[in-house]
C-alpha positions, 0 to 999 in steps of 0.5 A: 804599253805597246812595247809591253804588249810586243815583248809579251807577245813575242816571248809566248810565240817564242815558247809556243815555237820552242813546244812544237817546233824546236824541240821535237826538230832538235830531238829528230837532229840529235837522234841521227847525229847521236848514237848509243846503241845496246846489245840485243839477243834472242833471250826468254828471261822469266817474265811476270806480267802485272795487270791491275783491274778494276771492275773489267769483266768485260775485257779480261777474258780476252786479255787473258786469251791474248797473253796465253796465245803469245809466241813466249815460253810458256814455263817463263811466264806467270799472269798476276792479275791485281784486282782492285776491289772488282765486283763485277764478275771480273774475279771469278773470269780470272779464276776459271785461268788458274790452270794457265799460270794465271794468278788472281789477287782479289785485294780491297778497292785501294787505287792502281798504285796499291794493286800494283806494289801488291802484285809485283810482291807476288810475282817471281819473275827476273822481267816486270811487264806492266799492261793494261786489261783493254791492251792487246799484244802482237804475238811478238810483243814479249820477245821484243820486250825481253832482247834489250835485257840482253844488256846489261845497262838496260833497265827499261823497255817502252813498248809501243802503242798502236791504236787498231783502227785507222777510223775513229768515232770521236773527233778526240780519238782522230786526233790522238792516233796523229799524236802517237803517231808523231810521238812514236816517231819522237821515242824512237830518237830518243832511244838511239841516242839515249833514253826515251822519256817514259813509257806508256802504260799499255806496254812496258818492263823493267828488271825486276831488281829495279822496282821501287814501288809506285807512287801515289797520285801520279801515272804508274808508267810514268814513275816506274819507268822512269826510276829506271833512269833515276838508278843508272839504267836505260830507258829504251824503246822497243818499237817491235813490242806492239801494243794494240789499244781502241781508239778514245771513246767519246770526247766527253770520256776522253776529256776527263781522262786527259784530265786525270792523266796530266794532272797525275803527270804534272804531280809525277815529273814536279813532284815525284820525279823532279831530281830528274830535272837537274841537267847537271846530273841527268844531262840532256834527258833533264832537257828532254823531260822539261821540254816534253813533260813540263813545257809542253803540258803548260804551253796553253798559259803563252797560248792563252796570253798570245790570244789575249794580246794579239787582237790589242796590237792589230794596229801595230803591224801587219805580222800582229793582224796575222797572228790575230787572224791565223789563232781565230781560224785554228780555234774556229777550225776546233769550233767547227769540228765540235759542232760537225762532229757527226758529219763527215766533213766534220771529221777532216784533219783541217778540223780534227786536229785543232780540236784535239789540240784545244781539247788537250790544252783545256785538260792541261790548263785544268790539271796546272789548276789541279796541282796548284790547289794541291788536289790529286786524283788517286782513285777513278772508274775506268770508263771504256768505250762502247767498242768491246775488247774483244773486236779489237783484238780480232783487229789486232789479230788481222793487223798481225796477220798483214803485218805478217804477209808484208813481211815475208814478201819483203824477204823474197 
């Protein structure tokens, strides 16, 4: 019984290792000893931008404002604006930009997949950019999207999402920024070397000629832009091509979304996208995409077992009283962080941290549930934070505007 308990325990620990440690250390190594560049250029192809919305009056006034304020030929870029079974007002917003090559298709309430496919059908442009209605853009944001197209075995561009404020009001939306923060970097190594794992939604373009549709029932951004991989052609990662999002809103919002998000992805990568999966075709990106879309999003299951099993070997070692030990502080680090969330300390990393990883395994382990039983999450209300969109892109705008000055006194 004891042996059994030791071998389950070391194999959980060995995954747990492999998740966080081992994998991103082997993605950082091969991200400098391996190199496949692409060709770059100054270029402006006819961009289409594809924003689907549901009920965002709020918000799309500002994106629109946004978009139409980049630095990007104006006469290369059109504005399609997919709303899906919007009935707030967000349709007659998008009407008074028709003047700004600004489209709207007011389309039955149908999901986001639908809304997309019907706005890629009415686009003309050579470059697909998939953006959100809460997403700001640098005023570069396109420029850097559309340099990698100038190769040719380019097919994807993943833009970079950058969250506009350094202090959030949740303790989920603390621990989200430390995980794009580490996540941005894990793009970046991808993308040297080969292919980044997908893109984020907020920010990203394919070629036109490369889109196939978008599945139901799973992340958009995930399957488009991995399709571009299925056809032969590189997923790069531009870090240049800034997307600024709020920070999560209440953890509560955050939790159900985090919910809805990995059970689409799980559905995406074993479902949609599995053929991706076999190394022998897709050589190290199938072990990229199973160590961090796969692995990762059902380590809570050793977790959970590493819980269970290390109080029962107290007696057998002192490294077993040491697990027990370190797993109760972490988990009543996220404990103390949800109880305190209001007060300062609450807000330390030492609490912060653990309780968004805790919070991310409990959506994972809801969402492994979800795809067993089959269940699959087509439709949902967007549920924004009270924060407007607004205010975060006057942030954005200041971010630029430092962003700009350190710049030019780096080329003095």
């Amino acid at each position: 019984m004891i042996l059994t308990l030791q071998i389950l325990f070391w194999a959980a620990v060995a995954i747990a290792a492999f998740t966080y440690v081992v994998f991103p250390g082997i993605i950082f190594v091969r991200g400098r000893l391996v190199r496949k560049p692409y060709t770059t250029a100054e270029i402006t192809p006819p961009i289409s931008m594809i924003i689907a919305a549901h009920n965002e009056a709020d918000n799309i006034a500002a994106k629109l404002d946004n978009v139409l304020a980049m630095d990007y030929p104006r006469e290369q870029l059109e504005v399609i604006v997919a709303s899906d079974g919007s009935n707030d007002g967000t349709n007659d917003i998008v009407r008074g930009y028709a003047a700004h090559n600004v489209r709207l298709l007011a389309l039955p309430r149908q999901g986001k997949a639908p809304a997309l496919d019907a706005g890629v059908a009415a686009s003309r442009g050579e470059v697909l950019v998939f953006s959100d209605a809460n997403s700001m853009y640098h005023p570069q944001a396109l420029r850097a999207l559309a340099r990698p197209f100038a190769d040719p075995e380019v097919g994807g561009v993943a833009g970079n999402q950058v969250y506009t404020s350094k202090k959030s009001e949740s303790l989920s939306g603390e621990g989200e920024q430390s995980y794009w923060s580490f996540d941005r970097k894990l793009k970046q190594s991808q993308s040297k070397s080969g292919n980044a794992i997908s893109a984020t939604g907020a920010i990203y373009a394919i070629r036109r000629a490369l889109f196939r549709g978008v599945p139901v029932g799973v992340t958009d951004d995930f399957a488009v832009s991995t399709d571009v991989i299925v056809q032969g052609y590189r997923l790069v990662f531009a870090p240049d091509a800034i997307a600024y999002e709020p920070v999560a809103g209440t953890g509560g919002v955050e939790f159900g979304r985090k919910t809805r998000v990995i059970t689409r992805g799980l559905r995406g990568v074993l479902v949609v996208r599995r053929e991706l999966l076999n190394p022998f075709r897709y050589g190290f990106y199938a072990f990229q995409l199973f160590s961090h879309k796969v692995l990762r999003r059902l380590v809570v299951f050793p977790l959970l077992l590493l819980l269970i099993v290390s109080p029962l070997l107290w007696n057998s070692g002192l490294i077993y009283q040491i697990a027990t030990v370190a797993q109760l502080a972490f988990y009543g680090c996220a404990l103390i962080g949800m109880l305190m969330k209001n007060s300062r300390l609450g807000r330390l990393k030492i609490f912060t941290i653990p309780f968004f990883f805790c919070m991310v395994n409990v959506a994972s382990l809801i969402a492994a549930i979800n795809l067993i039983r089959g269940h699959r999450i087509d439709f949902w209300e967007p549920q924004r934070q009270d924060r407007p969109v607004s205010a975060v892109a006057d942030q954005a705008a200041q971010s630029n505007a430092v962003s700009e000055r350190s710049q030019a006194v780096s080329r003095q």
